[in-house]
PDB file as gemmi writes it, atoms N, CA and C in Angstrom:
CRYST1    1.000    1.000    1.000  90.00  90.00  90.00 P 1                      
ATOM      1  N   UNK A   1      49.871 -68.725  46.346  1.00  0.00           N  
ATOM      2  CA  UNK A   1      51.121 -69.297  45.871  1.00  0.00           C  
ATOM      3  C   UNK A   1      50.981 -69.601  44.374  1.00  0.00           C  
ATOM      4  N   UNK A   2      51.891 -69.593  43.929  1.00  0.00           N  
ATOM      5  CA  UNK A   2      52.206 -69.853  42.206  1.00  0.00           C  
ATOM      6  C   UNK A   2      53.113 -70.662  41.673  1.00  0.00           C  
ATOM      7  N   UNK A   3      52.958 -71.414  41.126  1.00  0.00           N  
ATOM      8  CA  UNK A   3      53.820 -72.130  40.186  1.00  0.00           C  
ATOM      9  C   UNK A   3      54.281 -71.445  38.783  1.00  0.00           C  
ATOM     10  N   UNK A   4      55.803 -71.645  38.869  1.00  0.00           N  
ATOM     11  CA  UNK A   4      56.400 -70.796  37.327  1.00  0.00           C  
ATOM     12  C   UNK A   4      56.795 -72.678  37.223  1.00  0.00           C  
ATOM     13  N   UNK A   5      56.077 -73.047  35.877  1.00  0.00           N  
ATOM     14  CA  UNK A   5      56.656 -74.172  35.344  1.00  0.00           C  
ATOM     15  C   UNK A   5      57.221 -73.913  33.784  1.00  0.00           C  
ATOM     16  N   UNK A   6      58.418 -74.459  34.023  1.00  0.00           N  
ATOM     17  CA  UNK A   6      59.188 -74.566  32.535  1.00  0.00           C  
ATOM     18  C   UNK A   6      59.322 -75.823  32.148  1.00  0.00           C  
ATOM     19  N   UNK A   7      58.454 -76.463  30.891  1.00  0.00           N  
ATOM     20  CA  UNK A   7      58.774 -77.405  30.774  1.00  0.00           C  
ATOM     21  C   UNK A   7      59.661 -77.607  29.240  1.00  0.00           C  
ATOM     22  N   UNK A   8      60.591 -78.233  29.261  1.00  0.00           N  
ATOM     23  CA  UNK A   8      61.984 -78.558  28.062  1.00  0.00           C  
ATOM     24  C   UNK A   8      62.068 -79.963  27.250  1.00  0.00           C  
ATOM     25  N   UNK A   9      62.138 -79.878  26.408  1.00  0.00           N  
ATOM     26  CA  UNK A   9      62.405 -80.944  25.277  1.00  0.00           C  
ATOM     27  C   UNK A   9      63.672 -80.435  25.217  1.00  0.00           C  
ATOM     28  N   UNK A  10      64.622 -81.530  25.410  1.00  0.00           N  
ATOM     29  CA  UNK A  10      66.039 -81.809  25.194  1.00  0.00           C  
ATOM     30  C   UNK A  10      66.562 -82.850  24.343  1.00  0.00           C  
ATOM     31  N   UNK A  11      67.544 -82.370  23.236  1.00  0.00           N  
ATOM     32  CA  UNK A  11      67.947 -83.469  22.192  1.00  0.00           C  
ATOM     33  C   UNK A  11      68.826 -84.493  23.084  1.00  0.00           C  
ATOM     34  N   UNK A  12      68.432 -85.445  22.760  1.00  0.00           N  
ATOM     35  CA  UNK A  12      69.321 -86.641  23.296  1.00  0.00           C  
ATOM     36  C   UNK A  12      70.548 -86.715  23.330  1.00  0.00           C  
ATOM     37  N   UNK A  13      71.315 -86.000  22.241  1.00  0.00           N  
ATOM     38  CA  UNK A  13      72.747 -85.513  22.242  1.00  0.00           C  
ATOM     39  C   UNK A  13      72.957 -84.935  23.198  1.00  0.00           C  
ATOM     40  N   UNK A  14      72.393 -83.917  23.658  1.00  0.00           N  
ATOM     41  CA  UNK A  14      73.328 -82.769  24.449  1.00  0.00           C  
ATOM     42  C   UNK A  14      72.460 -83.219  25.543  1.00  0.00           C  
ATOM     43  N   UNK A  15      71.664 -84.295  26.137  1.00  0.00           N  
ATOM     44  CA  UNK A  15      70.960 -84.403  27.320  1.00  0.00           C  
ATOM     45  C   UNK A  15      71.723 -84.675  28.412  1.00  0.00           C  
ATOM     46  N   UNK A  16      72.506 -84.965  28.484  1.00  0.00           N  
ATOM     47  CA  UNK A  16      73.577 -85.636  29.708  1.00  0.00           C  
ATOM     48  C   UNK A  16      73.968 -84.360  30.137  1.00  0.00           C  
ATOM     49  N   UNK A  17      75.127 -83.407  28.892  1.00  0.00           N  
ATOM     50  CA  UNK A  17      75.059 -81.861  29.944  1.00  0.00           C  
ATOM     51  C   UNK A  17      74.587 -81.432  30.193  1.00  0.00           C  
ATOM     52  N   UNK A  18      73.102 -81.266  29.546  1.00  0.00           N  
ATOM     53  CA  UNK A  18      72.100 -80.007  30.025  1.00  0.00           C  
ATOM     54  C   UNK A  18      71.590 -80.565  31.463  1.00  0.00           C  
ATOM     55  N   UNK A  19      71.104 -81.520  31.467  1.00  0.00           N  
ATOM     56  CA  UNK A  19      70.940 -82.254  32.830  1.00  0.00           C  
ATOM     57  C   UNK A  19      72.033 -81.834  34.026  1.00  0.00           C  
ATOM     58  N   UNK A  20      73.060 -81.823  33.422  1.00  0.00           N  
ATOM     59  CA  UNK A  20      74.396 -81.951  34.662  1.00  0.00           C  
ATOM     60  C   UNK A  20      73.980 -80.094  34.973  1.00  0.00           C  
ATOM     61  N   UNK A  21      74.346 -79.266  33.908  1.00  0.00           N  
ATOM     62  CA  UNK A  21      73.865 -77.674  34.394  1.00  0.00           C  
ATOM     63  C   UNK A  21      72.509 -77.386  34.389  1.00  0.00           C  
ATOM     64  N   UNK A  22      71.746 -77.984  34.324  1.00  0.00           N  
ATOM     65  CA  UNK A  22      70.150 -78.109  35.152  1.00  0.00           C  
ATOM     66  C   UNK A  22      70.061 -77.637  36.488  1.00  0.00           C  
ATOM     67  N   UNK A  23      70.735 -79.236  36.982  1.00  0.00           N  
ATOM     68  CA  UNK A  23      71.052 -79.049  38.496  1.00  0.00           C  
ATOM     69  C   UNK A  23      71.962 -78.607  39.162  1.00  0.00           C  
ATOM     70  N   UNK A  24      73.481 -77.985  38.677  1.00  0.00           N  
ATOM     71  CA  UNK A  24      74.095 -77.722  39.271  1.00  0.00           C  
ATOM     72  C   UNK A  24      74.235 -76.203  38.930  1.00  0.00           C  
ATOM     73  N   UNK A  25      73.726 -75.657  37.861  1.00  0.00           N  
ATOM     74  CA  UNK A  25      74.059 -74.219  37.225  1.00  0.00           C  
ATOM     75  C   UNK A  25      72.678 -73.986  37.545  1.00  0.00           C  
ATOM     76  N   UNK A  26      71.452 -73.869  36.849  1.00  0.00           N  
ATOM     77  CA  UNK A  26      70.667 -73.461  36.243  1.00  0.00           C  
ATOM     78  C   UNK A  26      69.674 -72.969  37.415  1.00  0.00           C  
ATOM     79  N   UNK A  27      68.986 -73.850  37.876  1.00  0.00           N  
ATOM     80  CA  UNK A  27      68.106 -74.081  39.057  1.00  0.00           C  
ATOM     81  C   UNK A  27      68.795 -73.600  40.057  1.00  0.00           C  
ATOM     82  N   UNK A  28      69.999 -74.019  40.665  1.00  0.00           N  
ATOM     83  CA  UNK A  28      70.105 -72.995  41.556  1.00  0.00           C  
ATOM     84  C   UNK A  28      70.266 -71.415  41.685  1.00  0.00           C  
ATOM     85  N   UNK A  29      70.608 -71.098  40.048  1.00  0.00           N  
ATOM     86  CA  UNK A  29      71.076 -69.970  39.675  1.00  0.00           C  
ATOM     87  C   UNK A  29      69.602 -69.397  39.405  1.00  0.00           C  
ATOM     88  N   UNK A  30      68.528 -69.708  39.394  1.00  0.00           N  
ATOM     89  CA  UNK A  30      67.340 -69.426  39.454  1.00  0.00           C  
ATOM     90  C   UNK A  30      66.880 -68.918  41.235  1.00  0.00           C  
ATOM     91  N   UNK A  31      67.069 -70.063  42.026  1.00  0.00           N  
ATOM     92  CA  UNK A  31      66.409 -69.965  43.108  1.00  0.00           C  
ATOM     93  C   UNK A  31      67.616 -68.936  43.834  1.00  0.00           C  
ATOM     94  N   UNK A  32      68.734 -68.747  43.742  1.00  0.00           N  
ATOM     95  CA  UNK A  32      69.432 -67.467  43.974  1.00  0.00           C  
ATOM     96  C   UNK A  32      68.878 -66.165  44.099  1.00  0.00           C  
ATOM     97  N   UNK A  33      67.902 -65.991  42.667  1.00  0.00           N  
ATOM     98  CA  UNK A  33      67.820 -64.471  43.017  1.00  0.00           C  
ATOM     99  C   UNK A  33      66.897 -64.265  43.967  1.00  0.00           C  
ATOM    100  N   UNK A  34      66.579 -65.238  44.969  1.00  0.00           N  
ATOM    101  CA  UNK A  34      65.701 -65.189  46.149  1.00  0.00           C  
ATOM    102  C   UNK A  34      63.861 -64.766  45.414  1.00  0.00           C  
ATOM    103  N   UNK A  35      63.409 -65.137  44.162  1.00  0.00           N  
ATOM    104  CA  UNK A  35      62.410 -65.056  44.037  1.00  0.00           C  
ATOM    105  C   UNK A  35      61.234 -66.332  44.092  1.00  0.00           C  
ATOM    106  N   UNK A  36      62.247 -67.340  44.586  1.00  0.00           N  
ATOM    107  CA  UNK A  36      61.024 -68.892  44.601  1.00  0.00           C  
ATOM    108  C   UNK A  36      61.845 -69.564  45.837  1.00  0.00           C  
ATOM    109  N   UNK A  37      60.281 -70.151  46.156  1.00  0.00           N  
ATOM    110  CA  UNK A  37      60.667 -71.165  47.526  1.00  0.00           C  
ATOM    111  C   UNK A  37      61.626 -72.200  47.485  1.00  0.00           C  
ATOM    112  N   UNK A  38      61.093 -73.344  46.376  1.00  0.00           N  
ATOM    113  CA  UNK A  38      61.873 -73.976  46.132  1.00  0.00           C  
ATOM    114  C   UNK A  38      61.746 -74.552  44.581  1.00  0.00           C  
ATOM    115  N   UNK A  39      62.267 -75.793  44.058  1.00  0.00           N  
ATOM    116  CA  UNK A  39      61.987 -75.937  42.438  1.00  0.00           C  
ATOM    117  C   UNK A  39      62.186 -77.634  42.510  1.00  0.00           C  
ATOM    118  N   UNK A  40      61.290 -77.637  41.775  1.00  0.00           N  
ATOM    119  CA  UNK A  40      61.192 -79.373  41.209  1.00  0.00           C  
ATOM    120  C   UNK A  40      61.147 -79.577  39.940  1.00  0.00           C  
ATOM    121  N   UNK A  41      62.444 -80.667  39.780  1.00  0.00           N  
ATOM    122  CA  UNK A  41      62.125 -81.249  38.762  1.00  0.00           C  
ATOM    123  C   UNK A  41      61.362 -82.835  38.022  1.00  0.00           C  
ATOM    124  N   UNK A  42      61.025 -82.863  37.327  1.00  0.00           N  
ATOM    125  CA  UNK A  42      60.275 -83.745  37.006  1.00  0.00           C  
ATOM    126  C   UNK A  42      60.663 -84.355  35.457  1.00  0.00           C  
ATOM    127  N   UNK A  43      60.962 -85.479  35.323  1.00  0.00           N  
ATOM    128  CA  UNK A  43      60.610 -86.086  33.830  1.00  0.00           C  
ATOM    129  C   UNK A  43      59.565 -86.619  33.355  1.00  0.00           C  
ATOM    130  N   UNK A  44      58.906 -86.213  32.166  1.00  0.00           N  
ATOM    131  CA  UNK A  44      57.725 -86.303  31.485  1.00  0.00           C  
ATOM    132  C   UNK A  44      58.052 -87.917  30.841  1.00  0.00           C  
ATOM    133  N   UNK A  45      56.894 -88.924  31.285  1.00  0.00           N  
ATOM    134  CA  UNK A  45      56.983 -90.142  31.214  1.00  0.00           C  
ATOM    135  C   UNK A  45      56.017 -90.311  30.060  1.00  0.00           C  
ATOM    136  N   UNK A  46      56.496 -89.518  28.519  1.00  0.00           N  
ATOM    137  CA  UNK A  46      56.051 -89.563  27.581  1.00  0.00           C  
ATOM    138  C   UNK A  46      56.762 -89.792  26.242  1.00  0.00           C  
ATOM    139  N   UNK A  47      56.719 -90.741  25.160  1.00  0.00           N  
ATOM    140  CA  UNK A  47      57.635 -90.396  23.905  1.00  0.00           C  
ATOM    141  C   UNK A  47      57.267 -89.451  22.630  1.00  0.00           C  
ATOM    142  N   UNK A  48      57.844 -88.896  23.106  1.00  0.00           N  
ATOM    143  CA  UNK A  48      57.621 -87.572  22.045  1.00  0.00           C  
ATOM    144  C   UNK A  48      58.196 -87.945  20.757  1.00  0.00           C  
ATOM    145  N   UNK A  49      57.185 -86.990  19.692  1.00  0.00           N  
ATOM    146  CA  UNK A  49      57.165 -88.031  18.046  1.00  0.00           C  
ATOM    147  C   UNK A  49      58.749 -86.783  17.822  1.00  0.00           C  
ATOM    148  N   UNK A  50      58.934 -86.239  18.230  1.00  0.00           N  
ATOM    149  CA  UNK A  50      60.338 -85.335  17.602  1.00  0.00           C  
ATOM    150  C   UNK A  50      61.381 -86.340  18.485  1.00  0.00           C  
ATOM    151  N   UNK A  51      61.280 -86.339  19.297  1.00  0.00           N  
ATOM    152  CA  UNK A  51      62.587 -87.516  19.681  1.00  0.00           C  
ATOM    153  C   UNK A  51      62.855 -86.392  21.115  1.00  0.00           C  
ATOM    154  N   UNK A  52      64.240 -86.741  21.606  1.00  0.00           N  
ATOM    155  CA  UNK A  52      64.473 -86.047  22.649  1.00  0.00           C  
ATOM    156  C   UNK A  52      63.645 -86.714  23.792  1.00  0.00           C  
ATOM    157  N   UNK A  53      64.132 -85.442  24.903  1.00  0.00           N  
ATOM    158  CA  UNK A  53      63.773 -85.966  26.592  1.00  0.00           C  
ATOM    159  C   UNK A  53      62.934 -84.784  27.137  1.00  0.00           C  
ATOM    160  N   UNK A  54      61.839 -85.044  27.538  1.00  0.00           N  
ATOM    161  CA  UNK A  54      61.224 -84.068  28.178  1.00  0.00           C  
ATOM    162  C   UNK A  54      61.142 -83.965  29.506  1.00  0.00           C  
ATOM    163  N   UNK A  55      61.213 -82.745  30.111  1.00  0.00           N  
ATOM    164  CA  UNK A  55      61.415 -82.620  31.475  1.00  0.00           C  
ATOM    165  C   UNK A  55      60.403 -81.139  32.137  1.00  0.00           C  
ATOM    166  N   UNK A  56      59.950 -81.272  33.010  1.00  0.00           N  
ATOM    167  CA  UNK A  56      59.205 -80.057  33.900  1.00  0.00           C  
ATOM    168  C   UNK A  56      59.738 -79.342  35.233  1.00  0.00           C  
ATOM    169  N   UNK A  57      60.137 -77.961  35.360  1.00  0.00           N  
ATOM    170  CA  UNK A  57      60.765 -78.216  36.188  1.00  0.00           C  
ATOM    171  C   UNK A  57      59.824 -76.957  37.017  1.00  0.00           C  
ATOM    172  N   UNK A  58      59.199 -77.229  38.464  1.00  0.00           N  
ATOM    173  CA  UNK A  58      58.118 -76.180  38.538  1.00  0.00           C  
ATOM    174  C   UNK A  58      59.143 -75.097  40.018  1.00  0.00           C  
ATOM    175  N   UNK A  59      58.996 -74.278  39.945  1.00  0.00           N  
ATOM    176  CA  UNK A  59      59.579 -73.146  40.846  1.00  0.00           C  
ATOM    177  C   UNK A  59      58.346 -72.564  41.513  1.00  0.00           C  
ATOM    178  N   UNK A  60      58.213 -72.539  42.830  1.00  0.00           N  
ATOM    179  CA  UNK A  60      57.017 -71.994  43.730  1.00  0.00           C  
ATOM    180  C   UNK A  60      57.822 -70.951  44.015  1.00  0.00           C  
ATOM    181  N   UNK A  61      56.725 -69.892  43.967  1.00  0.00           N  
ATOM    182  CA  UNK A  61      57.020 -68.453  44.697  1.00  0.00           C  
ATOM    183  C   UNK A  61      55.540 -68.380  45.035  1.00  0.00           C  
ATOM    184  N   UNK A  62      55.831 -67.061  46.009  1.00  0.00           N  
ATOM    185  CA  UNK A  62      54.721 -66.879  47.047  1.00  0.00           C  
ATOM    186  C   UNK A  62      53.502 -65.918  46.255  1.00  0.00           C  
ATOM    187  N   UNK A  63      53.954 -65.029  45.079  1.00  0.00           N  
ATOM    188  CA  UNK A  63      52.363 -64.346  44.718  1.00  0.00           C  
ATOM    189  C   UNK A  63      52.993 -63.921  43.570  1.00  0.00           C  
ATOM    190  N   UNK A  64      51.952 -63.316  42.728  1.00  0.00           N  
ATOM    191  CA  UNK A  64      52.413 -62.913  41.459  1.00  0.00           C  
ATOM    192  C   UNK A  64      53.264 -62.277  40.991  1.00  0.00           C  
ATOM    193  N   UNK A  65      52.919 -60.979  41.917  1.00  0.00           N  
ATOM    194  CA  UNK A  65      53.968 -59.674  42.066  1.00  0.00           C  
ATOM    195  C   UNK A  65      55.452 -60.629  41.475  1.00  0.00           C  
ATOM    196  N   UNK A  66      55.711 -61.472  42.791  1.00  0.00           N  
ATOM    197  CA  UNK A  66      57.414 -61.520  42.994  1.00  0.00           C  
ATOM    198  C   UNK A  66      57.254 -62.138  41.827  1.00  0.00           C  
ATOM    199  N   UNK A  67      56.760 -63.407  41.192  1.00  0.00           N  
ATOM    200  CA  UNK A  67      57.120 -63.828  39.653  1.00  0.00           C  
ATOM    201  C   UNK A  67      57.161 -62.896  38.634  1.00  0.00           C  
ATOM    202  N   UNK A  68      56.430 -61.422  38.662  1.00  0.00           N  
ATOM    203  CA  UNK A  68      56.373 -60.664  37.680  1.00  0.00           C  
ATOM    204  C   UNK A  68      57.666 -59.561  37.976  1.00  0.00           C  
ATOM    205  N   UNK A  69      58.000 -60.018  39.043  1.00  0.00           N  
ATOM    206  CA  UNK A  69      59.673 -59.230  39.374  1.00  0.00           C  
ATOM    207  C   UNK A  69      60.540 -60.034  38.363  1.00  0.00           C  
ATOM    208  N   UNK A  70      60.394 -61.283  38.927  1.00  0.00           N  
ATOM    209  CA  UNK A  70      61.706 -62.578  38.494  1.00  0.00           C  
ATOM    210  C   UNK A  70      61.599 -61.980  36.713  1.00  0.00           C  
ATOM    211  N   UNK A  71      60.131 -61.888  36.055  1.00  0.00           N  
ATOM    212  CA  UNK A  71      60.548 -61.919  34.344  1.00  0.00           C  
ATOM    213  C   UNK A  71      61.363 -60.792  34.151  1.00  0.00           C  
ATOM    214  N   UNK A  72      60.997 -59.891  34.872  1.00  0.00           N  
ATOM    215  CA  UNK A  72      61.400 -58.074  34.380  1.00  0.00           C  
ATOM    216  C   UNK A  72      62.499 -58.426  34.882  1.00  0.00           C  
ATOM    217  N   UNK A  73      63.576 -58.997  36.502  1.00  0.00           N  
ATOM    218  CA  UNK A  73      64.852 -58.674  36.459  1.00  0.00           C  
ATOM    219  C   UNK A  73      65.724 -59.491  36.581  1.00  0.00           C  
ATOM    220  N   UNK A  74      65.535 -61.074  36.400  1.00  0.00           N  
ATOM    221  CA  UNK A  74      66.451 -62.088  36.088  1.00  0.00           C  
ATOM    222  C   UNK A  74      66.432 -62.890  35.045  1.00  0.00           C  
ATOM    223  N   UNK A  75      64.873 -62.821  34.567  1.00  0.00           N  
ATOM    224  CA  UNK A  75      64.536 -64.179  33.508  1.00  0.00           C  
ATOM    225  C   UNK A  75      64.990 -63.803  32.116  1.00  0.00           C  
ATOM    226  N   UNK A  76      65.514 -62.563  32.029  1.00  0.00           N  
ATOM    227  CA  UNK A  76      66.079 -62.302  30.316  1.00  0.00           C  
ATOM    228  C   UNK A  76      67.673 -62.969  30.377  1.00  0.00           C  
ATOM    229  N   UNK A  77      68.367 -62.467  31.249  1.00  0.00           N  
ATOM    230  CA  UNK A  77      69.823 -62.971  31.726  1.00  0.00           C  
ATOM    231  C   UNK A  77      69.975 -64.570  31.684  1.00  0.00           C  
ATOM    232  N   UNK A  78      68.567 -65.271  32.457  1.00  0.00           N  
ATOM    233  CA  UNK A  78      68.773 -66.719  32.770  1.00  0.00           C  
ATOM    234  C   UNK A  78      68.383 -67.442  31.857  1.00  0.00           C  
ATOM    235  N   UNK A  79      67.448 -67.080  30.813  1.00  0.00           N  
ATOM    236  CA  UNK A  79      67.184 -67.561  29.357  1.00  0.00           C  
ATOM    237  C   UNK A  79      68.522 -67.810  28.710  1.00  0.00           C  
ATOM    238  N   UNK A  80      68.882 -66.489  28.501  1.00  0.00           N  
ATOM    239  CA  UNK A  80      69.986 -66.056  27.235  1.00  0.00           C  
ATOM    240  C   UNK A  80      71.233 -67.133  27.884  1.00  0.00           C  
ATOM    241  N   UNK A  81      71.458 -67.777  29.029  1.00  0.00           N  
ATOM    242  CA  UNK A  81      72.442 -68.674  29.250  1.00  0.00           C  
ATOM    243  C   UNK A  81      72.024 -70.155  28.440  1.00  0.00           C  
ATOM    244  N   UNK A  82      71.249 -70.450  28.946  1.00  0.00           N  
ATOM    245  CA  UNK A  82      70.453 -71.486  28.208  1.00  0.00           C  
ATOM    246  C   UNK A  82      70.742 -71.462  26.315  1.00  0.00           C  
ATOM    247  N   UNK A  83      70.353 -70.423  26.279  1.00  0.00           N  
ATOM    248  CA  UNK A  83      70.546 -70.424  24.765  1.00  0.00           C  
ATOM    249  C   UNK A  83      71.617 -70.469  24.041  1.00  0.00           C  
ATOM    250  N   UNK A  84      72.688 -69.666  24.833  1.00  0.00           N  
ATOM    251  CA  UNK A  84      74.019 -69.788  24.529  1.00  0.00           C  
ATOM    252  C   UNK A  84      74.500 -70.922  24.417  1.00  0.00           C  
ATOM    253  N   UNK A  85      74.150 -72.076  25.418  1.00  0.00           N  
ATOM    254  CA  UNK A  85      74.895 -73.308  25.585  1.00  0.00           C  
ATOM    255  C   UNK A  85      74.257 -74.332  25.086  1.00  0.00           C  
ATOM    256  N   UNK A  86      73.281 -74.166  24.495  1.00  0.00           N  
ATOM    257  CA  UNK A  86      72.603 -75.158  24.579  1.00  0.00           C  
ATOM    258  C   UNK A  86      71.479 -75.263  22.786  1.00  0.00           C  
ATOM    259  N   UNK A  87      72.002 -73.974  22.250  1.00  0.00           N  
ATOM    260  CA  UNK A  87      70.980 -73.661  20.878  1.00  0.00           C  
ATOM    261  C   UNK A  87      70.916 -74.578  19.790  1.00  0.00           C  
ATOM    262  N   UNK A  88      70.013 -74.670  19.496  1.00  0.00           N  
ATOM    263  CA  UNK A  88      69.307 -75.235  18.641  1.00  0.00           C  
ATOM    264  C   UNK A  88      68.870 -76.683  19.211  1.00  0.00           C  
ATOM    265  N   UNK A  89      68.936 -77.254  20.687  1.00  0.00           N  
ATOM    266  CA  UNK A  89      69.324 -78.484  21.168  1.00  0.00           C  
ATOM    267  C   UNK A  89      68.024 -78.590  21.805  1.00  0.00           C  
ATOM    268  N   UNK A  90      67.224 -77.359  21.775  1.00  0.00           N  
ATOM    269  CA  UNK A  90      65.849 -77.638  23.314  1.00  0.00           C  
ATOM    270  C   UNK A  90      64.858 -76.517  22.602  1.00  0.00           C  
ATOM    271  N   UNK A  91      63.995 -76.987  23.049  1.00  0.00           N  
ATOM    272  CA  UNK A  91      62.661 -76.432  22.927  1.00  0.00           C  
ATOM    273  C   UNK A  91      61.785 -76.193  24.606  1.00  0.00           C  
ATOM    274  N   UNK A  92      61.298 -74.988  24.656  1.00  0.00           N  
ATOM    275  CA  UNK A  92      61.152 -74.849  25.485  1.00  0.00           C  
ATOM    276  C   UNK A  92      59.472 -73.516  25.805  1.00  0.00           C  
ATOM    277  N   UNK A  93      58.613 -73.939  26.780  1.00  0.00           N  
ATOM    278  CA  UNK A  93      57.595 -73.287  27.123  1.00  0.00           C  
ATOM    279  C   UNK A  93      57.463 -73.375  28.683  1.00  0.00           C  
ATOM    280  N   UNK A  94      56.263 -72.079  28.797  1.00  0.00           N  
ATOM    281  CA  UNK A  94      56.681 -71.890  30.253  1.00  0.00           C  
ATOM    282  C   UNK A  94      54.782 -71.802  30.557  1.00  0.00           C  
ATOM    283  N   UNK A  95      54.686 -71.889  31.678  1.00  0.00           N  
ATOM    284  CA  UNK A  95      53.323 -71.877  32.456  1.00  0.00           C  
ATOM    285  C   UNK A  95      53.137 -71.627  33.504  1.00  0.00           C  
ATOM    286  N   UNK A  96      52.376 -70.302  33.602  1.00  0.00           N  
ATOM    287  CA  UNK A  96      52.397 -70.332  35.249  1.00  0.00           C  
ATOM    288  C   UNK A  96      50.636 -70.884  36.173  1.00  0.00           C  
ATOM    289  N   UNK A  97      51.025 -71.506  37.034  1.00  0.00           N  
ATOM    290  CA  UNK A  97      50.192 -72.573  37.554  1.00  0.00           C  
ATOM    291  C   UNK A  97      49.648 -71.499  38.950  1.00  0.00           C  
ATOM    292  N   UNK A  98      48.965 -71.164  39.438  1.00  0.00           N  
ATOM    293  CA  UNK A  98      47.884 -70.555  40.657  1.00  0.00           C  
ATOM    294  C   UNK A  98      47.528 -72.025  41.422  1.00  0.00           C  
ATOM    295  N   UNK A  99      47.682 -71.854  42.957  1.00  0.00           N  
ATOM    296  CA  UNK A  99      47.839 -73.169  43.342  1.00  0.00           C  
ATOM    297  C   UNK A  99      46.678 -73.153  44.446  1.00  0.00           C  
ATOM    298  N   UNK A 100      45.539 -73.637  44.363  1.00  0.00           N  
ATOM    299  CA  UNK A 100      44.593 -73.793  44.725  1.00  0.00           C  
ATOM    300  C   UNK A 100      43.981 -74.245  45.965  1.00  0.00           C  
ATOM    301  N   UNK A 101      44.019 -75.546  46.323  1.00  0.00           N  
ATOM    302  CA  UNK A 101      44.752 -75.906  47.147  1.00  0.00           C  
ATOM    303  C   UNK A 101      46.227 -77.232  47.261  1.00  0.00           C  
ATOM    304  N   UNK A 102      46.448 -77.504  48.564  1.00  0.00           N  
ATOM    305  CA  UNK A 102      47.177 -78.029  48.611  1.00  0.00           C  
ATOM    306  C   UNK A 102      47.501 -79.150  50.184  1.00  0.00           C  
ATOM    307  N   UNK A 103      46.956 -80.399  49.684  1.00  0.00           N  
ATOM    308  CA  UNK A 103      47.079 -81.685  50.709  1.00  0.00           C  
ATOM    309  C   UNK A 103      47.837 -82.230  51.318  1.00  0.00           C  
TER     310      UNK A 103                                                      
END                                                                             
């Protein structure tokens, strides 16, 4: 199993919408294309010296393959929304996590 984690710095201005299409656009419009189990989000209980809100949001899928599907045939489309709505407002990196075990 694998973790695709995206974690986001969001300007405090635009944090209230991006939050609202987080959860109601984004993430589900992710777990749609049937390539992850499920997705969590998380807020980073840190103050960052640029300002803004940081958040992690991790998507489990079952093996590499299918995450290396998701970049090649949804993740250019599901970026470029983000960016559209949201530019110059977030900063953003991604990590993928191999899950070792699990208690």
């Amino acid at each position: 199993m694998y973790i695709y984690n995206v974690t986001t710095n969001i300007d405090e201005a635009a944090h209230d919408e991006w939050l609202t299409w987080m959860n109601e656009t984004h993430i589900p419009d992710v777990l749609a294309t049937g390539k992850f189990l499920n997705a969590k989000m998380c807020k980073v209980l840190v103050d960052e010296e640029m300002g803004g809100v940081t958040y992690s949001v991790q998507f489990t899928t079952i093996d590499k393959k299918t995450l290396e599907k998701y970049y090649k045939e949804d993740a250019p489309r599901l970026r470029e929304d983000a960016s559209k709505l949201f530019a110059g407002k977030f900063v953003s990196f991604r990590t993928e996590l191999e899950i070792i075990s699990d208690h």
